[in-house]
C-alpha positions in Angstrom: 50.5 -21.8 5.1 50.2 -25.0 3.2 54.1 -25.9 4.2 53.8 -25.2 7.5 50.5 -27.6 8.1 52.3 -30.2 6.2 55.3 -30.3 8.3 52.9 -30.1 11.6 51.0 -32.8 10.2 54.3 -34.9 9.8 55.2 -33.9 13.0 51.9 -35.4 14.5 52.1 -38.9 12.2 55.9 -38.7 14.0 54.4 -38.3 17.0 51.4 -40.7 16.9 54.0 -43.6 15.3 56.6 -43.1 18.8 53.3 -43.6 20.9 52.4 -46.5 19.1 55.9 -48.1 19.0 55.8 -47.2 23.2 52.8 -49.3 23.3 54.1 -51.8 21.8 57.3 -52.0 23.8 55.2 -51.8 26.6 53.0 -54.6 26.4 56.3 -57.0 24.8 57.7 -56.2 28.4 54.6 -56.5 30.6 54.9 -52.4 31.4 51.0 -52.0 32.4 50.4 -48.7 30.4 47.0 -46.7 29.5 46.8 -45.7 26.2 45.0 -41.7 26.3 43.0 -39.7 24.1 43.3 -35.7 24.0 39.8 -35.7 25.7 41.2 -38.2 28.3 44.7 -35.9 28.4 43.0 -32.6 29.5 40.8 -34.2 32.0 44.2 -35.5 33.8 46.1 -32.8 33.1 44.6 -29.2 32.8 47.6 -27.6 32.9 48.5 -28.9 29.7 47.4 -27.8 26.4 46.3 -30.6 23.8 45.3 -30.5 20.2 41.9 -32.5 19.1 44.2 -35.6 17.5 47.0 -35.7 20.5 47.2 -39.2 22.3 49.5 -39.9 24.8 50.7 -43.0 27.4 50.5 -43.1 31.0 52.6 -45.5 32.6 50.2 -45.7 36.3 53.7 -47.4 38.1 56.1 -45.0 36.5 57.8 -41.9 38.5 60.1 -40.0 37.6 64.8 -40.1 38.6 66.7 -37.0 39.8 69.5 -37.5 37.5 72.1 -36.4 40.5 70.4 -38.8 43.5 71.0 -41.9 40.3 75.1 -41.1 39.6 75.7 -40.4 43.3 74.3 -43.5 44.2 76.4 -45.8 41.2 79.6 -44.2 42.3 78.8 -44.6 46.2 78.2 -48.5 44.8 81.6 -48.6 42.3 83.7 -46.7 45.2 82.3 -49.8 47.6 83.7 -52.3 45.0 86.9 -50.6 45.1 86.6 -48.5 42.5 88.3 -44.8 42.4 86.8 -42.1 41.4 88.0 -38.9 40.4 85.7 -35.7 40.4 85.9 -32.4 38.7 88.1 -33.8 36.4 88.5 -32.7 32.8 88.4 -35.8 30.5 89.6 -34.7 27.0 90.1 -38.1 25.7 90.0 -42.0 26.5 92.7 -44.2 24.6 93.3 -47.4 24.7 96.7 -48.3 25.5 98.9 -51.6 25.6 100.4 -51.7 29.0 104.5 -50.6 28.2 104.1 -49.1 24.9 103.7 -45.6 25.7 106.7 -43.6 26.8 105.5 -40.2 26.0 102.5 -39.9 28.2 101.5 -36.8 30.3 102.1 -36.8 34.1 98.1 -35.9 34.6 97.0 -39.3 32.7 95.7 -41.7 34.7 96.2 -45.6 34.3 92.9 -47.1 35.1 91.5 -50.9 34.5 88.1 -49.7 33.4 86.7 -46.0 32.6 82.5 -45.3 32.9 
């Protein structure tokens, strides 16, 4: 339908605008990066279905983080600062608080210098 390839073809300027603003970003921080045509995309990755117009960037020094390995190792680092850390806790909210204005506060909350 004529609304449908509209909003694809928005979709794709979208998507050709956030590669080009990548690039940019890229080369204003001295991030080597290969800028890649569809043709250029299938070769590398076959797996992978691309449309005639796609592009795409390819960081050649980039990788990729497990998400767990990454917080492990910043609380390992804040617990050798000194930090505590409390796990399978329930946060339901932070607040601010002068110290010795608050008389009515619940016997679970925690007074703590800093919260991450």
């Amino acid at each position: 339908s004529i609304r449908h390839d509209a909003s694809k073809e928005q979709h794709h300027h979208q998507h050709q605008g956030l590669v080009a603003a990548c690039h940019r970003s890229a080369n204003q921080h001295n991030i080597p990066v290969q800028y890649m045509t569809s043709l250029e995309l299938r070769k590398r990755y076959p797996q992978f279905i691309f449309q005639d117009d796609d592009i795409g960037l390819l960081e050649p020094g980039g990788g990729f983080v497990r998400p767990e390995l990454a917080v492990r190792a910043a609380l390992d680092d804040a617990m050798e600062g000194g930090a505590k850390v409390k796990e399978n806790v329930c946060v339901t909210s932070i607040e601010e608080v002068v110290e010795g204005t608050d008389d009515n506060r619940d016997s679970c909350d925690n007074d703590g210098g800093h919260v991450i």
